[in-house]
N, C-alpha and C positions, 0 to 999 in steps of 0.2 A: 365203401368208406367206413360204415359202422364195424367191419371185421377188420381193417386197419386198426381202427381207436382203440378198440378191447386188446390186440393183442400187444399195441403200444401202452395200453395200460395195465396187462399184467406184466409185460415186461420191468416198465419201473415199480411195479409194484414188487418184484423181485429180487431188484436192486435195492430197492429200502431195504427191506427183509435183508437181507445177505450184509447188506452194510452195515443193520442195526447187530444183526449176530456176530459180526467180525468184532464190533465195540465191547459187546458184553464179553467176549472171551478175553479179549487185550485187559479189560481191567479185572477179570476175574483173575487171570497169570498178574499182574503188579499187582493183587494185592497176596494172592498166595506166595508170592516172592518175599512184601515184604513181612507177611504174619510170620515165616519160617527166618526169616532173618533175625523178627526180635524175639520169635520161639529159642534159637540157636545161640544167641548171644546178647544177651540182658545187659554185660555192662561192658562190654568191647571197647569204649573211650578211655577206660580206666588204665593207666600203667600195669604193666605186668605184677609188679610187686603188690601192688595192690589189692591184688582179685583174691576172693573169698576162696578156697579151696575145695575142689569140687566134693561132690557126698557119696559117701562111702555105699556101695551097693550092698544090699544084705546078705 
């Protein structure tokens, strides 16, 4: 009975683990998604005519 419980208890112990690592990546990609969004594009609501023209490479 005691070599049941242990292996039923690294099992879910496993399963946190894995579950807790699955979370951390999921919000690690939404947030690299959105950092490179507003890296990419600062004022994308603005009308075309609008927009500051881009800067000249030296």
């Amino acid at each position: 009975m005691k070599k049941v419980t242990s292996i039923l208890a690294v099992a879910v112990m496993a399963v946190g683990m894995a579950s807790m690592s699955f979370d951390n990546t999921t919000s690690e990609f939404d947030s690299a998604i959105e950092n490179s969004q507003t890296i990419t594009c600062s004022d994308c609501d603005v009308p075309l005519g609008d927009r500051k023209p881009p800067k000249k490479i030296a």
